[in-house]
mmCIF file of the C-alpha atoms, coordinates in Angstrom:
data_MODEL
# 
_entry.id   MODEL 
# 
loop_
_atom_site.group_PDB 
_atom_site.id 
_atom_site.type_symbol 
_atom_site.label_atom_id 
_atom_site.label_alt_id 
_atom_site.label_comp_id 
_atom_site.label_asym_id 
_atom_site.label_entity_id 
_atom_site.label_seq_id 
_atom_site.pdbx_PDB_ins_code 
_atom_site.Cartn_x 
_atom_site.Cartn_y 
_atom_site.Cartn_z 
_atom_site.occupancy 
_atom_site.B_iso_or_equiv 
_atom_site.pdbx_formal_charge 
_atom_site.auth_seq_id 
_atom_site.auth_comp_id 
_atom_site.auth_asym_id 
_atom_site.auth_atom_id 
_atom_site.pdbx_PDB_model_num 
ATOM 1  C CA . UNK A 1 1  ? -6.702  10.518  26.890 1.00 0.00 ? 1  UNK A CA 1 
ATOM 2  C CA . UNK A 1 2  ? -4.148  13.277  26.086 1.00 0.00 ? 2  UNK A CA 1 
ATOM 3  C CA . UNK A 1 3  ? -5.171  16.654  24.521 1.00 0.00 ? 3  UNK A CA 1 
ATOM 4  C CA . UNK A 1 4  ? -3.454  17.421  21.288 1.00 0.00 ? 4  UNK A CA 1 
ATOM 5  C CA . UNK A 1 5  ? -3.312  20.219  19.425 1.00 0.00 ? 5  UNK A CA 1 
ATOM 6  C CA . UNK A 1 6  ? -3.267  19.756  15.744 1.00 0.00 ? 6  UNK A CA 1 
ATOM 7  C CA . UNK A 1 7  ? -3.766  21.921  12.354 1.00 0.00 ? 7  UNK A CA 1 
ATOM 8  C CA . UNK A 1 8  ? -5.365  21.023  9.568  1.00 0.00 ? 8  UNK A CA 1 
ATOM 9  C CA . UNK A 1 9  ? -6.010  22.879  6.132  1.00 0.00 ? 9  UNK A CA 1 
ATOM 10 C CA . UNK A 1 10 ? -9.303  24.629  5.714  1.00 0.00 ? 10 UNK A CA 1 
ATOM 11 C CA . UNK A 1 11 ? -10.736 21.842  3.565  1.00 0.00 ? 11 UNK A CA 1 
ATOM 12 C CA . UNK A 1 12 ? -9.807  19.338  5.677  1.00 0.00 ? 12 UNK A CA 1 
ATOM 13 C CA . UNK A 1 13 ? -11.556 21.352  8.242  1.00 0.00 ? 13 UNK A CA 1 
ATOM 14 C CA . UNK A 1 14 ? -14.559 21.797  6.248  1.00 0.00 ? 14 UNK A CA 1 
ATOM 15 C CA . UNK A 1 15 ? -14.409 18.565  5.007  1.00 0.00 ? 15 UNK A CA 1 
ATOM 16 C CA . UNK A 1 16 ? -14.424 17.079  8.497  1.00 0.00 ? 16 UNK A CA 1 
ATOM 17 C CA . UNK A 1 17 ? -16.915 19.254  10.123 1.00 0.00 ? 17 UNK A CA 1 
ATOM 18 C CA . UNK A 1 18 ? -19.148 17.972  7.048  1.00 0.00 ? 18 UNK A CA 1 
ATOM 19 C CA . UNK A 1 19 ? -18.195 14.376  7.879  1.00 0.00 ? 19 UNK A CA 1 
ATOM 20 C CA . UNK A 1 20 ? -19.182 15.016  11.436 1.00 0.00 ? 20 UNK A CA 1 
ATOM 21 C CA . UNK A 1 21 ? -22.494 16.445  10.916 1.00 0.00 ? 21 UNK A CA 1 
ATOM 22 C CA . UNK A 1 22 ? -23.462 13.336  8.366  1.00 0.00 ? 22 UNK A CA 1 
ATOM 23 C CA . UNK A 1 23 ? -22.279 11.008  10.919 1.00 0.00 ? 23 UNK A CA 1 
ATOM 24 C CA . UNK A 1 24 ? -23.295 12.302  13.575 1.00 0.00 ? 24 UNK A CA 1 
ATOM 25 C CA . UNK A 1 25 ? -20.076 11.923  15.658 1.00 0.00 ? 25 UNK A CA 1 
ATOM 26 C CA . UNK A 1 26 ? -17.553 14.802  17.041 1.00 0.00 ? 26 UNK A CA 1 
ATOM 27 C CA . UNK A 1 27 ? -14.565 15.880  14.769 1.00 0.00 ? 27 UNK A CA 1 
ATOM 28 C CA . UNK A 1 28 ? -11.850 14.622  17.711 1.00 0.00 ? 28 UNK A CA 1 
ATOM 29 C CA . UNK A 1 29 ? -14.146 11.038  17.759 1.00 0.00 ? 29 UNK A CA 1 
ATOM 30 C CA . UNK A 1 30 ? -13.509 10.860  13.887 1.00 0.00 ? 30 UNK A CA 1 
ATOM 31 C CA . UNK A 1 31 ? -10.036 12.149  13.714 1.00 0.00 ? 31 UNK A CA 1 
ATOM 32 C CA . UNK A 1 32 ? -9.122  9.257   17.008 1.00 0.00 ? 32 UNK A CA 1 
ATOM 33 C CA . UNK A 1 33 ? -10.718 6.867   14.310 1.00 0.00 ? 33 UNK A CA 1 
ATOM 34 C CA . UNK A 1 34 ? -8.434  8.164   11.730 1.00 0.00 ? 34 UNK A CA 1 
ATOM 35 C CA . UNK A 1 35 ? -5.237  7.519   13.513 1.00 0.00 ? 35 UNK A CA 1 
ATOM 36 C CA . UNK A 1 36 ? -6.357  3.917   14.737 1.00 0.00 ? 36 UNK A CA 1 
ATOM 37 C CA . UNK A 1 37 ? -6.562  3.170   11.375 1.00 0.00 ? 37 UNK A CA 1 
ATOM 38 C CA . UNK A 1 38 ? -3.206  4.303   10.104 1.00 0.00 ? 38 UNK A CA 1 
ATOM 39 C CA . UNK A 1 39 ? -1.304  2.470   13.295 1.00 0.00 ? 39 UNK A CA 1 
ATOM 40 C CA . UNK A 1 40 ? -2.908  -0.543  11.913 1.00 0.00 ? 40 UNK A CA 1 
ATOM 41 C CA . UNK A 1 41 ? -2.042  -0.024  8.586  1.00 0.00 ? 41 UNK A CA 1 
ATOM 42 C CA . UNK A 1 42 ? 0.988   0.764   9.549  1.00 0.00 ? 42 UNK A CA 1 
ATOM 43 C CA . UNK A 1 43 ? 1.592   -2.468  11.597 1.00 0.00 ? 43 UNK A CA 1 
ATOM 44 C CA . UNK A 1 44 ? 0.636   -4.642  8.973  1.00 0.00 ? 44 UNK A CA 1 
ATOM 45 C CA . UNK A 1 45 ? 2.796   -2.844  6.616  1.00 0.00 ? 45 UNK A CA 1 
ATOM 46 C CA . UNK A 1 46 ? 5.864   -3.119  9.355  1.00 0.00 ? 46 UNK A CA 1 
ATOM 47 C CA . UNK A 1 47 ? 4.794   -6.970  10.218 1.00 0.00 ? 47 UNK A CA 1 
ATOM 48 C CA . UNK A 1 48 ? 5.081   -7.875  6.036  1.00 0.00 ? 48 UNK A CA 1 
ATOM 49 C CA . UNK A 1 49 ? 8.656   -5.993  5.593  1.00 0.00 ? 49 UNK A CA 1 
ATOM 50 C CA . UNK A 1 50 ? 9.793   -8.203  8.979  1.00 0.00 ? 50 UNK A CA 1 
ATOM 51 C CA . UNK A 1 51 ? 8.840   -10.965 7.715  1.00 0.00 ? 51 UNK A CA 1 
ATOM 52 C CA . UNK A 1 52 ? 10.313  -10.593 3.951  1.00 0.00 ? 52 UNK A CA 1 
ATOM 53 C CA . UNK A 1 53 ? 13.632  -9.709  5.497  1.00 0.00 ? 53 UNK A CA 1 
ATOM 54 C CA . UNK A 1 54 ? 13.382  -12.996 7.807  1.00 0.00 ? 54 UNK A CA 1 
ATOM 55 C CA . UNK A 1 55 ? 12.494  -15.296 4.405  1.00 0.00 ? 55 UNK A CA 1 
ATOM 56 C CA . UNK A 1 56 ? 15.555  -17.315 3.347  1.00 0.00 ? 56 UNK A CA 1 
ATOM 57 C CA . UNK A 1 57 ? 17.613  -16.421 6.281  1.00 0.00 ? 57 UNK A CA 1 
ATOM 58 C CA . UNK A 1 58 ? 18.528  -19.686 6.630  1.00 0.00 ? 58 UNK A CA 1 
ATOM 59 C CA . UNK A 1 59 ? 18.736  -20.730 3.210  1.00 0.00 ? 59 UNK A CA 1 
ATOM 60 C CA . UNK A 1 60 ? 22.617  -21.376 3.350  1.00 0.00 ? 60 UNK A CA 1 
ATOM 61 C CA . UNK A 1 61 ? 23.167  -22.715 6.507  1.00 0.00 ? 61 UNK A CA 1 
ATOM 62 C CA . UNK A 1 62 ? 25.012  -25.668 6.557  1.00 0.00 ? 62 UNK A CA 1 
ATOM 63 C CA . UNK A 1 63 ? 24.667  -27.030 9.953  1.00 0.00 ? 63 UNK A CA 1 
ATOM 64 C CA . UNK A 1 64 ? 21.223  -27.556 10.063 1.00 0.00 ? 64 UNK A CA 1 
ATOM 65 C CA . UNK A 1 65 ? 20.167  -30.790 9.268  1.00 0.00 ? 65 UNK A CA 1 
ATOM 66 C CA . UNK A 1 66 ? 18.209  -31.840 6.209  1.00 0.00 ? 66 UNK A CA 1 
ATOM 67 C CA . UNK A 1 67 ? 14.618  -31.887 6.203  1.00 0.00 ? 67 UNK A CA 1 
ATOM 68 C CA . UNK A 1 68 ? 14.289  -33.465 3.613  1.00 0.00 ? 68 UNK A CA 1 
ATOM 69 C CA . UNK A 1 69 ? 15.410  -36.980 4.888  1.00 0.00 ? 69 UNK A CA 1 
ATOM 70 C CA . UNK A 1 70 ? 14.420  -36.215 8.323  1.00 0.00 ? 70 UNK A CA 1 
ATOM 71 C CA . UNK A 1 71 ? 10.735  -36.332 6.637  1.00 0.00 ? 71 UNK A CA 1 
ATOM 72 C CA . UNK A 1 72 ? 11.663  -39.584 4.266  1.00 0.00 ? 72 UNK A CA 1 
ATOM 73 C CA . UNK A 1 73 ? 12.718  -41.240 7.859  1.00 0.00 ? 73 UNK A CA 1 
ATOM 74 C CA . UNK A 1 74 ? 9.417   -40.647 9.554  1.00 0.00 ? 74 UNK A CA 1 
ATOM 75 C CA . UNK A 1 75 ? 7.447   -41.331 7.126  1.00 0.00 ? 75 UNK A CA 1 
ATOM 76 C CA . UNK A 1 76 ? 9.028   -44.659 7.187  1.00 0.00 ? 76 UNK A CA 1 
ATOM 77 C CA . UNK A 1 77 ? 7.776   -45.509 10.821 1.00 0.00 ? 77 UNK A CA 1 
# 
């Protein structure tokens, strides 16, 4: 692990030590906690804008070939 300073606001201080106490874990245990959960967030949040800019992009290509009756001629076999 790295050391890291950090400062927070005195309710977010108080708020935390409070936290701590109920759960019975350290203030850096909770705060590590706290910042797993926003990189996941976060990632999700990243993955769903990747893909939205990735839907259609081949939605006017016209050198693909067509689905459409590739499908029609398997289904025939």
């Amino acid at each position: 692990m790295v050391r890291t300073q950090i400062y927070l606001t005195d309710r977010q201080r108080s708020e935390l030590e409070i936290i701590s106490k109920t759960l019975g874990k350290k203030q850096s245990e909770l705060i590590r906690e706290a910042v797993d959960r926003l990189i996941d967030q976060t990632g999700r949040i990243r993955r769903e804008i990747i893909l939205n800019e990735a839907a259609g992009i081949w939605k006017d290509r016209t050198d693909l070939p067509d689905l459409d009756e590739i499908r029609t001629e398997w289904d025939r076999h």
